[in-house]
N, C-alpha and C positions, 0 to 999 in steps of 0.2 A: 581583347587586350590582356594580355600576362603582366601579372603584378613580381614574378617571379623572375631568380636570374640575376643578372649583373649587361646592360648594355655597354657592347661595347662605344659606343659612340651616341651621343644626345640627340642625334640626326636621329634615330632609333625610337626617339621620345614622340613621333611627331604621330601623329591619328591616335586610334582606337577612343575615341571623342564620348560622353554620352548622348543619346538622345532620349529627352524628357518628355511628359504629356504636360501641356499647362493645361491648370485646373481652376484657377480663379479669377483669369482676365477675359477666358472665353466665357459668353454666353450662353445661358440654359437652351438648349434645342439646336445648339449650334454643332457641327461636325467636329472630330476632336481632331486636335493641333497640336502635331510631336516636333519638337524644335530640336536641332543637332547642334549642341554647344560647345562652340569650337575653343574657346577661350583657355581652354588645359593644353591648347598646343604651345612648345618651347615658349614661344613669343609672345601669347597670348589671344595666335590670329592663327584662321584656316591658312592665309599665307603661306604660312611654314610647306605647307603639302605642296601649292605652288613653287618657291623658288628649290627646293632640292629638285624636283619635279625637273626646272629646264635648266640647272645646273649641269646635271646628271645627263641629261640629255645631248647636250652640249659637249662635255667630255665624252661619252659614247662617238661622236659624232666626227671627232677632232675638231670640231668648232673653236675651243678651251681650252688652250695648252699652260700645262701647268707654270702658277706664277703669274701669269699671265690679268690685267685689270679686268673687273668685269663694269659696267655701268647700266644705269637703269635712271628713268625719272619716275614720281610717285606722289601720291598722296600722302606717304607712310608705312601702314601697313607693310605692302612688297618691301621698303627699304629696309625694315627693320627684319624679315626673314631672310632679305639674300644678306645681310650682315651675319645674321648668323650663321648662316648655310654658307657663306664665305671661310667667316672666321674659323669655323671648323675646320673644312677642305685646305684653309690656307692662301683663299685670292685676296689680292688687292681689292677694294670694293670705293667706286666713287658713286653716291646716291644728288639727283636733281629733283628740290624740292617745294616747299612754299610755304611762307607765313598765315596759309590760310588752312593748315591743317594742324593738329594737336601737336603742342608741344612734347609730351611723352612722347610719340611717336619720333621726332625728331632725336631728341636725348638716347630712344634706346638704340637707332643707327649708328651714333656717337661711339657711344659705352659697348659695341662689338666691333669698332675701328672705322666703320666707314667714312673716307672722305663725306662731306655733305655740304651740295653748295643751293642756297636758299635763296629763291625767287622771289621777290615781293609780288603782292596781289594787290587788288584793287578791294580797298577797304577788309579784307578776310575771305572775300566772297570765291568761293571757286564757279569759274567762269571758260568757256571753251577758249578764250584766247591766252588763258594762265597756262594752259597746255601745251601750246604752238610755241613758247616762248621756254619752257621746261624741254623740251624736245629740242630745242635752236642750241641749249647748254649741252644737252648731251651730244650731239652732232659734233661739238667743240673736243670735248673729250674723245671722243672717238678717234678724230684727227691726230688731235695732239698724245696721246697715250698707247692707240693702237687697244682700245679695249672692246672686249664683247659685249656688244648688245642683247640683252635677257630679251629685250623688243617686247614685253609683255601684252599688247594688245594682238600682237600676231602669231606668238608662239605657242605651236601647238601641243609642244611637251608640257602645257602647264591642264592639259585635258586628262596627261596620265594621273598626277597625283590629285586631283579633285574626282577623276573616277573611283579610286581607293572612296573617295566621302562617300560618295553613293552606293559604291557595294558596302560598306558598314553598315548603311540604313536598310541595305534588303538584308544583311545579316540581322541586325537587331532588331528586324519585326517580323520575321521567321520565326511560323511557332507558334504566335503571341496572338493570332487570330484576327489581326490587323490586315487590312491590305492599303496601300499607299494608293490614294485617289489623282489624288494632284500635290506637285510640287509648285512651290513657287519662291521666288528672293530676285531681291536686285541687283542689277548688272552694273558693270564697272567695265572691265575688259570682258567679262561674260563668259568666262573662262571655266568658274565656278560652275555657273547654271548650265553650262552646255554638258559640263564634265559628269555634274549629277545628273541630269533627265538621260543622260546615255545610259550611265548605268541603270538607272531605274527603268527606263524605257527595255531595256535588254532584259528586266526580268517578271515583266507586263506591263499591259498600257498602261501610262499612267497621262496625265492634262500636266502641259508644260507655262507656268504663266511667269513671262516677265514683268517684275513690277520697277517702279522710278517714282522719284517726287513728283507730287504735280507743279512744283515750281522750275522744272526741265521738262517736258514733255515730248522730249527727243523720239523715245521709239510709237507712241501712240498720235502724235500731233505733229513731228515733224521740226519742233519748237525747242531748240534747248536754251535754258538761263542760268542766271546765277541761284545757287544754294549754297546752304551749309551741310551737305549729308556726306561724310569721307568716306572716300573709295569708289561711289558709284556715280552714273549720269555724269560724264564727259562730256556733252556735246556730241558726241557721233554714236552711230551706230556700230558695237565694236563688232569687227569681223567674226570673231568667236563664237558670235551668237548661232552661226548657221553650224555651227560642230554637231550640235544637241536638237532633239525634239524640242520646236518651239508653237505655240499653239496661240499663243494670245499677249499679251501687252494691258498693264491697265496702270494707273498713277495711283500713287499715297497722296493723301495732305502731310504737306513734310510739319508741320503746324504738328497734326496728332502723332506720327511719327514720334518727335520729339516728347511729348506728353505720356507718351506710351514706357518710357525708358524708366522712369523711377514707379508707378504698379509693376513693371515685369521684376524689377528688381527686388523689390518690399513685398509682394503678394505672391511673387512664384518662386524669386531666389536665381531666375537667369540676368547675369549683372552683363549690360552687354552696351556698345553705339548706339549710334542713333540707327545704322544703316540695319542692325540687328533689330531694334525697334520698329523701323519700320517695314522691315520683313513681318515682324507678328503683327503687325495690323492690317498687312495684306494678307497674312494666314486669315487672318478671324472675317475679316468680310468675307472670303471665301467661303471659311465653315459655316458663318450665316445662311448666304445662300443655300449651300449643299443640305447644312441639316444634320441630322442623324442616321448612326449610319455609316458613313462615309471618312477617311482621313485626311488629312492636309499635312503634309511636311516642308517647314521652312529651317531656316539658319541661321544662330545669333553668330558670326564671321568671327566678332573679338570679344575681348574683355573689357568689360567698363571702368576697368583701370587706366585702360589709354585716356579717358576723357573727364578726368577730375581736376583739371584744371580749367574748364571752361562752366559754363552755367547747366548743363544736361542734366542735373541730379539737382537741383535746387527747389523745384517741385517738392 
């Protein structure tokens, strides 16, 4: 990343991320844990890589004729990157949402123009049928507006801009004497994970492990529930997952997840969600196991500005 120059365009701002070693939450004899801290992108979220990613793609394609709405349903995150990645380019942007994810999140959809229409949930809880019912509203817009579907759980141009993540991390550990052992982080659309273990895969083996709360146990059990962890564990198995080297499956306690997020913060200085939280706590069991020796690369997704309005920092 050049600190040099004049961009011509913010879209311009989006990677060249750091990746850190944490030093004080992992364990002595444990394998080290280089975390890729997305939260310096425009938004504050790996996102950003995503929706310019099937923006782009879309216009290449004529899928996206200029002017033209685009729509999507979300958690957040995606809404507030294709708002940006919108508002730049110049589309209309209608975002489908829900009272069960962070308010910032919602606010910065707003504050870059996009319509946004808010699903109620059941009690805050994101649950696989708050999905089916977020999807029934865009179907609506569709009709009624004539707008492009980003289709985020199916589209594959969101594999180019998350392969950028991954060749940064064979970039920045070039060199450095490191070799990446295993990757791991939680899936959502899986879009992410598929998009890194490819690149990483392309530049030696590496162990591909998807992680989830244990209170959804979708891809190891078959089982999904309700949680509070935004952006991942849907309820399904998202098709993206088979884009990428995938090796294994294993649960968080969404419990220590959560617990995890003010030490990473206070003790290492990565301020990140819960779902970045509980990426490093499925880093660190891992380097447990592994030992010394060996590396572990995970991903804090956002910035723990998205989530100061709820209790995650109170700890």
């Amino acid at each position: 990343m050049s600190f040099s120059g004049i961009h011509s365009s913010s879209l311009h701002a989006i990677g060249g991320t750091p990746l850190v070693r944490l030093r004080r939450v992992v364990p002595d004899g444990a394998a080290e844990v280089l975390v890729k801290v997305e939260g310096g992108n425009p938004t504050g979220s790996y996102k950003d890589r995503m929706a310019l990613a099937v923006i782009e793609g879309a216009e290449r394609r004529g899928a996206l004729a200029p002017g033209q709405r685009v729509v999507e349903f979300t958690g957040g995150s995606t809404g507030s990157s294709l708002a940006f990645v919108c508002a730049v380019k110049g589309y209309p942007l209608s975002i489908v949402t829900s009272d069960a994810f962070a308010q910032e999140k919602l606010r910065t959809m707003r504050a870059f123009g996009a319509d946004v229409t808010v699903v109620p949930s059941e009690g805050g809880r994101i649950t696989p049928e708050l999905f089916v019912r977020m999807r029934w509203e865009v179907d609506r817009i569709v009709e009624r507006e004539g707008a492009f579907w980003t289709d985020q759980f199916h589209n594959t141009d969101a594999l180019t801009g998350y392969a950028d993540l991954g060749r940064e991390i064979v970039q920045q550990t070039q060199g450095s004497g490191v070799t990446v052992d295993v990757f791991c982080a939680a899936v959502g659309t899986a879009g992410m994970f598929a998009g890194v273990s490819a690149a990483l895969a392309q530049a030696g083996r590496i162990r591909a492990v998807a992680l989830e709360p244990n209170s959804s146990p979708m891809l190891t059990a078959g089982t999904p529930g309700p949680h509070r962890v935004e952006g991942i564990a849907t309820g399904i198995v998202p098709p993206l997952l088979a884009e990428g080297p995938f090796d294994e499956a294993r649960t968080v306690d969404e419990e220590e997840a959560r617990e995890m997020a003010s030490p990473l913060a206070r003790q290492e200085g990565v301020f990140t969600g819960t779902a970045g939280a509980l990426n490093v706590v499925g880093a660190i069991d891992l380097a447990r196991e592994m030992g010394r020796g060996h590396t572990v690369v995970t991903v804090a997704p956002d910035t723990g500005l998205k989530y100061l309005t709820g209790n995650l920092f109170d700890s």
